[in-house]
C-alpha positions, 0 to 999 in steps of 0.5 A: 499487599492488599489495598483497602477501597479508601487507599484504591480511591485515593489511587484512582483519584492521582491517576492521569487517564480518567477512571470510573467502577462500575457496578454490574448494571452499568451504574457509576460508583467513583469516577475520579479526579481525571475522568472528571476533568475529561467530563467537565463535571463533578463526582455528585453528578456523575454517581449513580448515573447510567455509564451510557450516559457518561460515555455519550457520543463514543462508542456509536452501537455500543451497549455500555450496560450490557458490556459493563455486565459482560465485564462484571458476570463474564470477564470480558474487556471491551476496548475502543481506540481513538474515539473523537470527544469533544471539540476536536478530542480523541479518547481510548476506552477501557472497560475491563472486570475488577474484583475489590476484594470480597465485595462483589465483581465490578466493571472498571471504565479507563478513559485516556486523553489521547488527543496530543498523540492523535494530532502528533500522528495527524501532522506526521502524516500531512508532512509524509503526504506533503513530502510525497506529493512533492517529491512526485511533482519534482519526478513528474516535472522531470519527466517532462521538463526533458522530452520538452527542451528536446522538443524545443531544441528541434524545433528551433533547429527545424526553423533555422534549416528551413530559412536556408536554401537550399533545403536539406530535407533529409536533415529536416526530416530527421528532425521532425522525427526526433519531435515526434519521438519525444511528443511520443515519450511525452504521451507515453509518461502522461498515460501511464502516471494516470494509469497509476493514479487512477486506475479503471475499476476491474473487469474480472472473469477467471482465466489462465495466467499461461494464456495471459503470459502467451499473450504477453510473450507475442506482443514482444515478439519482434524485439525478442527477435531483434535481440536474438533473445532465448525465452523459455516457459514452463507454465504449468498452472492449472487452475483459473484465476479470477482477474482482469485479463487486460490489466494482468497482461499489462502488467506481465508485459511491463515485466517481461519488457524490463527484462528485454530492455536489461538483457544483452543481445543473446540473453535469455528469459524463463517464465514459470507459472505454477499453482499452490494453495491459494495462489498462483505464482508467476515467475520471470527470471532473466539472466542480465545484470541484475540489481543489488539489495539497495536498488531492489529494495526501490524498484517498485517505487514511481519514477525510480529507473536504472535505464537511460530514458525510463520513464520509472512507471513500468514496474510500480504500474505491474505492482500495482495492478498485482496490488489491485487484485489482492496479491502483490509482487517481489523481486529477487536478484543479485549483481551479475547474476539476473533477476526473478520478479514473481507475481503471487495471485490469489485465485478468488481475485482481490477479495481480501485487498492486497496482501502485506508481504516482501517486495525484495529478497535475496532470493525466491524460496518456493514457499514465498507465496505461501500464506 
């Protein structure tokens, strides 16, 4: 069905969303009742007028008559998302070629108010934010709150052996030591909140993650020992990888410290390096108790621990430091069956911010870390 231009005009001017043609100067020949309405003006005003004169303030660099002759001479669209118009608006541009039947190629100019769905975004996102900060503050407090009524509890304990007589210094001495202990804890969840929240910029150089993982590996020794726990390595990476040494060993410590705290004594640990394309991947594998899909699925979130006495930062801080070099991480694990957290570097560090990807599958194909 072909429409004469009078039936087109009529069309454009029932539209909701503002419309304009365009010649393939940039020159406004009809703009309808919406653009009007969004312009505050009237069709004699706007006709014949420069479209970067109609369209001022959006768009900042923009040729608008260059790119209503691309349009008109070379087909092209130009479109432009959520432009602020007006007092507190917010506009999506269109500009795109049209043929009138066989009059000469123009340039259609579409502007849609979007203003309601900007602010609906806008009040989702401070809700999500509220709920999130207080879902934190509620996690940090806890945190807190419990080493404190312990603290509290063994000092009172402490001020009552001390008005008795004799004195049973041992006792009292167990006491102090149980102060200290949760003084320590406290620190402990202090330091790495801020860790998490704000960390230091990085100190990148290249270096070998077999070495980082070595390292990690030595720092745990005594525990490792102290559980009678097998550790394997099968580190056969072989290019550099350009990183903050410290920060990765923090994280693969984090890691490797969750594994040892999961396991049984005589368990066992298998850490696997390995290079592909852009990557490399580092796997530590376990073969404790495992998780199930749901518990996995949050086991990079801030505060969500399965252990008696966690503190929920270890895993969320190795991710993020993943995060931070432009790779990620994921897990794999199955109830009874261990757990593999895998690190996907990138060699070149985090030049392109982090990647988007899994943080929990049902297993860890080789090709998890390609891209």
């Amino acid at each position: 069905m072909r429409l004469e231009a009078r039936h087109l005009v009529d069309l454009w001017d029932a539209l909701p969303c503002g419309v304009a043609l365009l010649d393939r100067k940039g020159f406004v020949l009809f703009a309808n009742r919406a653009l009007r309405g969004l312009l505050a003006t009237t069709d004699r005003e706007v006709k014949g007028t420069e479209v970067a004169g109609l369209l001022q303030g959006l768009g900042d660099g923009i040729d608008w008559g260059r790119a209503a002759e691309n349009a008109c001479e070379r087909g092209r669209t130009l479109r432009l998302a959520r432009q602020a118009a007006g007092e507190g608006g917010h506009v999506d541009v269109t500009l795109a070629p049209a043929k009138l039947g066989e009059g000469p190629c123009a340039a259609l100019l579409m502007v849609e108010d979007v203003s309601e769905t900007v602010a609906g975004e806008a009040r989702l996102l401070l809700h999500a934010r509220t709920k999130a900060i207080a879902n934190l503050g509620d996690s940090v407090a806890h945190e807190i709150r419990n080493p404190l009524n312990s603290i509290h509890m063994n000092v009172q304990l402490l001020r009552e052996g001390l008005a008795r007589q004799p004195l049973d210094l041992a006792s009292l001495d167990a006491r102090a030591a149980s102060v200290q202990s949760e003084i320590k804890r406290l620190d402990r969840v202090v330091r790495d909140f801020v860790q998490f929240s704000r960390p230091p910029a990085l100190a990148l150089e290249e270096g070998s993650i077999n070495h980082v993982v070595r390292a990690a590996l030595d720092l745990l020794d005594g525990q490792l020992r102290a559980k009678r726990l097998r550790v394997e390595t099968q580190l056969e990476s072989a290019r550099p990888v350009r990183m903050d040494r410290d920060r990765i060993q923090r994280a693969v410590y984090n890691v490797l410290l969750n594994a040892v705290q999961a396991l049984p004594e005589g368990g066992s640990i298998v850490c696997r390096s390995r290079d592909e394309e852009r990557h490399c991947i580092l796997e530590i594998s376990d073969d404790g108790p495992g998780l199930d899909l749901g518990r996995s699925a949050h086991i990079f979130d801030l505060f969500y621990t399965t252990k008696p006495g966690g503190t929920g930062l270890g895993l969320p801080i190795a991710n993020r430091i993943a995060e931070e070099h432009g790779g990620r991480m994921a897990v794999a694990s199955e109830p009874g069956r261990g757990a593999t957290f895998a690190f996907f570097l990138p060699f070149e560090g985090p030049a392109g911010g982090p990647e988007a990807g899994p943080t929990a599958v049902r297993r860890l194909p080789d090709a998890q870390g390609e891209a």
